[in-house]
PLY file of the C-alpha trace (Angstrom):
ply
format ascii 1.0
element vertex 96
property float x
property float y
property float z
element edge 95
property int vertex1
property int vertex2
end_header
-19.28 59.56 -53.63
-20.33 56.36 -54.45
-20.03 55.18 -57.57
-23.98 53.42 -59.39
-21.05 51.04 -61.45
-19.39 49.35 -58.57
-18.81 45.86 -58.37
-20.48 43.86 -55.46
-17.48 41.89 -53.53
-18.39 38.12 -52.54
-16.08 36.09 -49.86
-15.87 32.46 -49.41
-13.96 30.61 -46.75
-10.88 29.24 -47.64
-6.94 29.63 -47.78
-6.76 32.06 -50.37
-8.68 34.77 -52.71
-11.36 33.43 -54.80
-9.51 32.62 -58.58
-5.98 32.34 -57.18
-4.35 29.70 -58.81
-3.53 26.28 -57.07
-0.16 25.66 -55.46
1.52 23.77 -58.21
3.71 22.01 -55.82
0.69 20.44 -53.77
0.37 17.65 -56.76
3.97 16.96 -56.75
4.56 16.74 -52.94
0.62 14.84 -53.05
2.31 12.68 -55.63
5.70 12.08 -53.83
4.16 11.70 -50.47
1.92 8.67 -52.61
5.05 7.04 -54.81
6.87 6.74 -50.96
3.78 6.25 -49.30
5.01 8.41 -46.43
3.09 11.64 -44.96
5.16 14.50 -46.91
4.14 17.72 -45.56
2.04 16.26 -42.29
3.12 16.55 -38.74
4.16 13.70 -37.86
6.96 11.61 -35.33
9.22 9.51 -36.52
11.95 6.85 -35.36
15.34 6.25 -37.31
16.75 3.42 -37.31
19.89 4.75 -35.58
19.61 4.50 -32.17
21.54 7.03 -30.99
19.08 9.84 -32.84
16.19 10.89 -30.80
12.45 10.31 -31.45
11.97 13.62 -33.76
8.87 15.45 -33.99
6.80 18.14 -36.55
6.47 18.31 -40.17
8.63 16.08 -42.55
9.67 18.17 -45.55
11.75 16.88 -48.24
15.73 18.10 -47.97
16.10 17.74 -51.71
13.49 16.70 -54.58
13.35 13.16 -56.07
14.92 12.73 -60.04
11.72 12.94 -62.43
9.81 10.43 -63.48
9.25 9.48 -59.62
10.49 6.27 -59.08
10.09 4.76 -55.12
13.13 2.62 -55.70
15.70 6.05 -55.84
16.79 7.54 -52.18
14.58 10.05 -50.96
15.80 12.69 -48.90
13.71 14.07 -45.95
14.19 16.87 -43.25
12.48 17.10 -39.66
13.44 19.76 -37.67
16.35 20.27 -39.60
17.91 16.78 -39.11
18.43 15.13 -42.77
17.99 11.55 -43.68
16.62 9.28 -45.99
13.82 7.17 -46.34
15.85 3.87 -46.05
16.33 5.23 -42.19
12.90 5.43 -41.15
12.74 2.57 -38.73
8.82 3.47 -38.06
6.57 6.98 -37.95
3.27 8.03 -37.49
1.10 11.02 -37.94
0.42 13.71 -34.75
0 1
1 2
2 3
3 4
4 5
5 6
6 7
7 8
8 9
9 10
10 11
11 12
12 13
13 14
14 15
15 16
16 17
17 18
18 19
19 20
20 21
21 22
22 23
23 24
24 25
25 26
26 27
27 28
28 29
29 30
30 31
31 32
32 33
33 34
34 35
35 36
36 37
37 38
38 39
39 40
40 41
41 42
42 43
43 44
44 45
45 46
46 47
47 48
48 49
49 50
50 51
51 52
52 53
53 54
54 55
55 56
56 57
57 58
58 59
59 60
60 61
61 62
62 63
63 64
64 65
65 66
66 67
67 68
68 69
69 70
70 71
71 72
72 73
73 74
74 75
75 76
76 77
77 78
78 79
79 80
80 81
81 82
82 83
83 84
84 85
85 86
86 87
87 88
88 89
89 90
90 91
91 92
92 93
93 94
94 95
């Protein structure tokens, strides 16, 4: 039987329940992706500067998080598609 003291459920759209808590790592990846000024967590294609490495394709994730305080001038090292390099490599890129 129903109960006369039950709460009414509202949905929104959206990613997640209603009151979850933000991602805490959006704002450092946000703020990394800023400092570098390179798309961190976007699909995007990029060209190396090597040569002999292929165009490579799909979402560039970090291999290994920058020292704190952020500083643009330190190495930062990236993954796509599970081929690691740095930013120094990055010969050109653009988002897909």
């Amino acid at each position: 039987m129903p109960s006369e003291h039950q709460e009414s459920f509202f949905f929104e759209q959206g990613s997640g329940p209603v009151g979850a808590p933000p991602d805490p790592l959006s704002d450092f990846f946000g703020d990394v992706a800023k400092a570098w000024n390179l798309p961190v967590g976007e699909s995007v294609r990029v060209r190396l500067s090597d040569p002999a490495l292929p165009e490579l394709t799909g979402t560039l994730k970090l291999a290994r998080p920058p020292d704190l305080p952020l500083d643009p001038r330190q190495v930062l090292h990236l993954c796509l598609n599970g081929i690691e390099f740095t930013h120094r490599e990055i010969a050109a890129w653009n988002l897909i």
